[in-house]
ROVO-663895 format. One line per field, with one value per atom (N, C-alpha, C): residue number from 1; x negated, y negated, z negated. Coordinates in steps of 0.001 Angstrom, whole numbers. Example, Ala and Ser with C-alpha at 12.3 -4.5 7.8 and 13.67 -1.06 7.14 Angstrom:
! ROVO-663895
nr = [1 / 1 / 1 / 2 / 2 / 2] $
px = [-13190 / -12300 / -13200 / -12850 / -13670 / -12900] $
py = [5690 / 4500 / 3300 / 2250 / 1060 / -30] $
pz = [-7800 / -7800 / -7800 / -7080 / -7140 / -7870] $
This chain:
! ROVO-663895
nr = [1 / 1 / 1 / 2 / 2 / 2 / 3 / 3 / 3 / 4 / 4 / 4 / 5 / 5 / 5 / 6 / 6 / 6 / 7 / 7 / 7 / 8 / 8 / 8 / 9 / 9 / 9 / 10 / 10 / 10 / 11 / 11 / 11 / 12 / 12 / 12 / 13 / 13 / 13 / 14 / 14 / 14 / 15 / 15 / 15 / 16 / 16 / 16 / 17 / 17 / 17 / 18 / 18 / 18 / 19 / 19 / 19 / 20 / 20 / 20 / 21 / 21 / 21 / 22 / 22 / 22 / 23 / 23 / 23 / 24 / 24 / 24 / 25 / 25 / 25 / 26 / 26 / 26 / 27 / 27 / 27 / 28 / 28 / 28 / 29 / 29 / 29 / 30 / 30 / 30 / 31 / 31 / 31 / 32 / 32 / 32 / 33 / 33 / 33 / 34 / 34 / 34 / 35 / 35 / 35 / 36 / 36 / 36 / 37 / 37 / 37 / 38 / 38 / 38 / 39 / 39 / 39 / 40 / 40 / 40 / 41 / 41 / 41 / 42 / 42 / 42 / 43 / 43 / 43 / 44 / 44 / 44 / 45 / 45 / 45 / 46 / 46 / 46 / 47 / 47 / 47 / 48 / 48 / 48 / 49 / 49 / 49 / 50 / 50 / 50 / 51 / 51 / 51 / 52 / 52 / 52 / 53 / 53 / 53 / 54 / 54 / 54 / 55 / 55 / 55 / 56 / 56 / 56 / 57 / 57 / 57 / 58 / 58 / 58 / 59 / 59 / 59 / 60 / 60 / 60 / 61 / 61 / 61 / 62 / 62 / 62 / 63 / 63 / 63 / 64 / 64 / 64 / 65 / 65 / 65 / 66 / 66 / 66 / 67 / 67 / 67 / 68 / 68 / 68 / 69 / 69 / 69 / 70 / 70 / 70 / 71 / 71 / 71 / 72 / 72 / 72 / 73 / 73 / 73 / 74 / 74 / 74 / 75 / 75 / 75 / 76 / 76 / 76 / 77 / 77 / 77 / 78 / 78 / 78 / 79 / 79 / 79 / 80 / 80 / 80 / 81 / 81 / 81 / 82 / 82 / 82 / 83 / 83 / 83 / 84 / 84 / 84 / 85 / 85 / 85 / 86 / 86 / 86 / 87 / 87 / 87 / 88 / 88 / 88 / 89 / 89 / 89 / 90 / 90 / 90 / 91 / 91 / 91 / 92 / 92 / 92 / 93 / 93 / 93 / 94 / 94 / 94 / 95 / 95 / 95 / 96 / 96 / 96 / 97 / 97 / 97 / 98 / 98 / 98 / 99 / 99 / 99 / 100 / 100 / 100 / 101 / 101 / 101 / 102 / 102 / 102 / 103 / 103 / 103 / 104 / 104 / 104] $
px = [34829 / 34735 / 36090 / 36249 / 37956 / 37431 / 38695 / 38837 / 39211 / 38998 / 38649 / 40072 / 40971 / 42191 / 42827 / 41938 / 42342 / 41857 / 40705 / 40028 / 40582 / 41468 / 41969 / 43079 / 43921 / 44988 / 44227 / 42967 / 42617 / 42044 / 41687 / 40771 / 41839 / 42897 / 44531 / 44705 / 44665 / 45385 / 43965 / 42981 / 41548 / 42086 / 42201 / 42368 / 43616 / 44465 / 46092 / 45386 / 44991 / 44865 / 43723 / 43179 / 41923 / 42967 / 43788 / 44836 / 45827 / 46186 / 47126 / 45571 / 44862 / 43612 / 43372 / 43281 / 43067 / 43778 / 45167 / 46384 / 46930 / 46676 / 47082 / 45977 / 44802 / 43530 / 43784 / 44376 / 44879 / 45765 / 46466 / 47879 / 46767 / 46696 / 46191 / 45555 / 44576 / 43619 / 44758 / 45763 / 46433 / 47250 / 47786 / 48739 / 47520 / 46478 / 45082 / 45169 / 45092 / 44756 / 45942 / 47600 / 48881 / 48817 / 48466 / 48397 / 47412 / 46390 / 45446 / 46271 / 46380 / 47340 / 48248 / 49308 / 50271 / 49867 / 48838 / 48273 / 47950 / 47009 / 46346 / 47391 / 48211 / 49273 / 50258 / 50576 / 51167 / 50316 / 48603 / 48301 / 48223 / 47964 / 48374 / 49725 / 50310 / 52399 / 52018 / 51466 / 51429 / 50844 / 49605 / 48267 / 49773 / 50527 / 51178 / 52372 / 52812 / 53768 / 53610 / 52655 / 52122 / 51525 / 51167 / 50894 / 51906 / 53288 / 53882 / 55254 / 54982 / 55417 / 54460 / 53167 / 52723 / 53145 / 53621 / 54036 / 55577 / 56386 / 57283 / 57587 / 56300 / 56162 / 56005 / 54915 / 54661 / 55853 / 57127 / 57843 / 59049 / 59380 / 59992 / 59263 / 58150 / 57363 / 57821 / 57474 / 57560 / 59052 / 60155 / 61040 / 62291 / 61305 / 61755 / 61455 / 59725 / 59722 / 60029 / 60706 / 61407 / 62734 / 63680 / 64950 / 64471 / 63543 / 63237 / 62698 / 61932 / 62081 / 63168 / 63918 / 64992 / 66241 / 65931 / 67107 / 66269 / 64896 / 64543 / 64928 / 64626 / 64665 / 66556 / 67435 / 68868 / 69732 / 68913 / 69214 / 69859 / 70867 / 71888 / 70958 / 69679 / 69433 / 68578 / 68177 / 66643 / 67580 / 68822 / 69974 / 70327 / 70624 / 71018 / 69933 / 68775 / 67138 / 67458 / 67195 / 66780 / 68257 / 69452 / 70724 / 70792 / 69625 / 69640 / 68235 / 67362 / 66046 / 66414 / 66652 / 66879 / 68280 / 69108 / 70496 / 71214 / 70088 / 70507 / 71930 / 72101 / 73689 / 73634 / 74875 / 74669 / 76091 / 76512 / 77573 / 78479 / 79945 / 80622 / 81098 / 81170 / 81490 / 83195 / 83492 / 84558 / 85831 / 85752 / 86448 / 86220 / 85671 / 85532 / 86351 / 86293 / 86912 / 88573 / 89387 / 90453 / 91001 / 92514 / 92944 / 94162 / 94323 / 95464 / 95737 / 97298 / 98295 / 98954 / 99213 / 99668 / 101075 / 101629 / 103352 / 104266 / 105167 / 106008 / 107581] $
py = [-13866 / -13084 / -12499 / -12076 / -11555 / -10086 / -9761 / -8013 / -7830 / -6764 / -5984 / -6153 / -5895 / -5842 / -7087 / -7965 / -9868 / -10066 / -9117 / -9344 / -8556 / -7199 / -6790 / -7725 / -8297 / -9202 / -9842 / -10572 / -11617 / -10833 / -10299 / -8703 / -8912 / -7984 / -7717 / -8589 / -10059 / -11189 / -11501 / -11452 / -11515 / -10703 / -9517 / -8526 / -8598 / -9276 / -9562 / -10753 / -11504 / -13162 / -12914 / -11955 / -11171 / -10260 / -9697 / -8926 / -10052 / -10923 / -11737 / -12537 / -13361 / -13952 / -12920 / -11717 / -10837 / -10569 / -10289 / -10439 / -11546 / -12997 / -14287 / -13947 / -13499 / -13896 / -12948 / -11963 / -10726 / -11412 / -11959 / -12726 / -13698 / -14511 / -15798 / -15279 / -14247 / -13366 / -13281 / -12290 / -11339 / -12674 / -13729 / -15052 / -15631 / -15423 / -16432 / -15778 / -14155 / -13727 / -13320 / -13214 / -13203 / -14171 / -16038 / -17331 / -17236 / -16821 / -16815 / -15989 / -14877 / -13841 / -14677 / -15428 / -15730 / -16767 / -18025 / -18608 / -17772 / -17343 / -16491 / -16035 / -15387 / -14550 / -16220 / -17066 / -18182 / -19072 / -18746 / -19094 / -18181 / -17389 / -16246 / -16593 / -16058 / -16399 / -18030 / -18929 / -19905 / -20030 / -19128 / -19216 / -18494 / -17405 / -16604 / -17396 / -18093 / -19172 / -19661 / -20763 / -21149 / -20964 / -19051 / -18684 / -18471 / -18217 / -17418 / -18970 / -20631 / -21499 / -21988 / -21327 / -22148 / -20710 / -19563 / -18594 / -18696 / -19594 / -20121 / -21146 / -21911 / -22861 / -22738 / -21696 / -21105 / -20440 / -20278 / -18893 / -19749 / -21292 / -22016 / -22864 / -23047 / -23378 / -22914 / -21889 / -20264 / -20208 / -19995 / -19841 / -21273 / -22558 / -23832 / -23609 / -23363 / -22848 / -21984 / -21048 / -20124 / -20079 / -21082 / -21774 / -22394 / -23439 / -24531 / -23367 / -22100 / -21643 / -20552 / -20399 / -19543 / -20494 / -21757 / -22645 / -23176 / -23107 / -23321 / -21912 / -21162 / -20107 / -19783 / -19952 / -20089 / -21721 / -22477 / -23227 / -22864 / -23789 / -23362 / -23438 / -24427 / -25099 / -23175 / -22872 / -21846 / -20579 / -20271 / -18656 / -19252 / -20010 / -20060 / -19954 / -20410 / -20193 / -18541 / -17408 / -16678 / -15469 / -16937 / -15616 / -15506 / -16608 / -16886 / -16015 / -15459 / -15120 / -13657 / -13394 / -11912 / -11256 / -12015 / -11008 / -11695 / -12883 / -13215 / -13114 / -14416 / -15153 / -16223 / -16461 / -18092 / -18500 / -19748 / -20804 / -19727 / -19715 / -19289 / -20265 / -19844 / -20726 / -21197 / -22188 / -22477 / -21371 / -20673 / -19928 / -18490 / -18476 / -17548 / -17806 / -19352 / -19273 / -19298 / -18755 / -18571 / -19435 / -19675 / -20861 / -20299 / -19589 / -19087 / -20108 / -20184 / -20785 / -20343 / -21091 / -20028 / -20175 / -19133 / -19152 / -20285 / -20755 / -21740 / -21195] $
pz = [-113169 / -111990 / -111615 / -110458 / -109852 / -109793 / -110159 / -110105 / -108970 / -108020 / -107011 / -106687 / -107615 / -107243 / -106503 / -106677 / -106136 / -104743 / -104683 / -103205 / -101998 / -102708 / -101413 / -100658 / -101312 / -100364 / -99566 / -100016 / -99736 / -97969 / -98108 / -97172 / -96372 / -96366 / -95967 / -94985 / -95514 / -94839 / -93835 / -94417 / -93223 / -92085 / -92163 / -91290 / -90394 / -91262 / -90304 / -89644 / -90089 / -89336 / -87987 / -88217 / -87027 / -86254 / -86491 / -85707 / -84726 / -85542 / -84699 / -83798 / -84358 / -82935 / -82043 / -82267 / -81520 / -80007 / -81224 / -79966 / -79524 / -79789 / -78819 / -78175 / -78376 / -77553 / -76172 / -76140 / -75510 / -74352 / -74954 / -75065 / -73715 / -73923 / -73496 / -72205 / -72330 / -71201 / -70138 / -70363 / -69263 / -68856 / -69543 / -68601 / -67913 / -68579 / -67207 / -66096 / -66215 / -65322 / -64074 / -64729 / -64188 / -63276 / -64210 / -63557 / -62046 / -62328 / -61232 / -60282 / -60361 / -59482 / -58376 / -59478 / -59196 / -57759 / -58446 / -57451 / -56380 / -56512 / -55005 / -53941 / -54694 / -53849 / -53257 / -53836 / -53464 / -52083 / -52292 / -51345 / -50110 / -50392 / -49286 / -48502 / -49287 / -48586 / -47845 / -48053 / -47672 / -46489 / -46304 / -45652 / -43784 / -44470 / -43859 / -43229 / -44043 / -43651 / -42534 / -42376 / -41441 / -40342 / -40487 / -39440 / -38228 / -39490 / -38597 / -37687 / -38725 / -38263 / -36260 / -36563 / -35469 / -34332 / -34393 / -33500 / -33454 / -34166 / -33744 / -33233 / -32887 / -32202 / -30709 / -30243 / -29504 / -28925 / -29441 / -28659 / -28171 / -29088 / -28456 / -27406 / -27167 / -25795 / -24743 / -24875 / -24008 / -23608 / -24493 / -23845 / -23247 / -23576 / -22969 / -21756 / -21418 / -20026 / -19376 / -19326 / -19440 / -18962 / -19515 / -19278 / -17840 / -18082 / -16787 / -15545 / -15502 / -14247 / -14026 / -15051 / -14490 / -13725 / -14436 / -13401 / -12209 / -12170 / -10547 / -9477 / -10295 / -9470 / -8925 / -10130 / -9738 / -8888 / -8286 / -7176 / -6278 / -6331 / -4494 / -3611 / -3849 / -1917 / -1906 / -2877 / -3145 / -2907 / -3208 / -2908 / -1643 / -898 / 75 / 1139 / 959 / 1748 / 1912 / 769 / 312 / 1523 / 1415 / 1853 / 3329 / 3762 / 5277 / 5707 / 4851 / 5143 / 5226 / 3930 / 3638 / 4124 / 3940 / 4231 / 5990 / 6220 / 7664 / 8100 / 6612 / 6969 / 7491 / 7931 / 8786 / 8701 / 8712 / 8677 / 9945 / 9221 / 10614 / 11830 / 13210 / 13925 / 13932 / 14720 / 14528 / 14886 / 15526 / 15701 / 15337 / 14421 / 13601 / 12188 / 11745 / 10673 / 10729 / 9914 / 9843 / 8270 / 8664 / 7500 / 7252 / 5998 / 5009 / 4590 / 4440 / 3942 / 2847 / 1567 / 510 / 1188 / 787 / 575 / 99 / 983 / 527 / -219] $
């Protein structure tokens, strides 16, 4: 038979080898649950990504059209309509116009 004194190591090392499963098992839990985290939040940022790719899609639309009626609206034939309507200018007659000569 073993003396009492043989069974405590044996105990000891039970109890360490249940301490360390314990703590990989610990161990193992909080990286599942970090991992999952990590995912979720990756799909999120992603989910966000894309939201914010199709509102930059949208704003270069917007300001293509944007460009195209600010150059309809800045037309010679369309300021010159606008300088004859509103400010009721007109071509000078011939003897109205005058012809400077630079300096010789």
């Amino acid at each position: 038979m073993k003396r009492a004194s043989e069974r405590r190591p044996i105990r000891n090392v039970q109890l360490a080898e249940l301490g360390a499963v314990l703590l990989l098992a610990a161990a193992v839990t909080a990286s599942g649950i970090w991992v999952t985290d990590a995912k979720h939040r990756s799909r999120q940022l992603f989910v966000e990504l894309e939201q914010l790719n199709r509102e930059q899609d949208q704003l270069q639309i917007d300001w293509g059209r944007l460009q195209i009626e600010q150059s309809t609206w800045a037309t010679h034939p369309r300021i010159e309509a606008l300088a004859r309507e509103r400010l009721h200018l007109t071509n000078p007659s011939d003897e109205q116009l005058v012809v400077v000569e630079p300096p010789k």
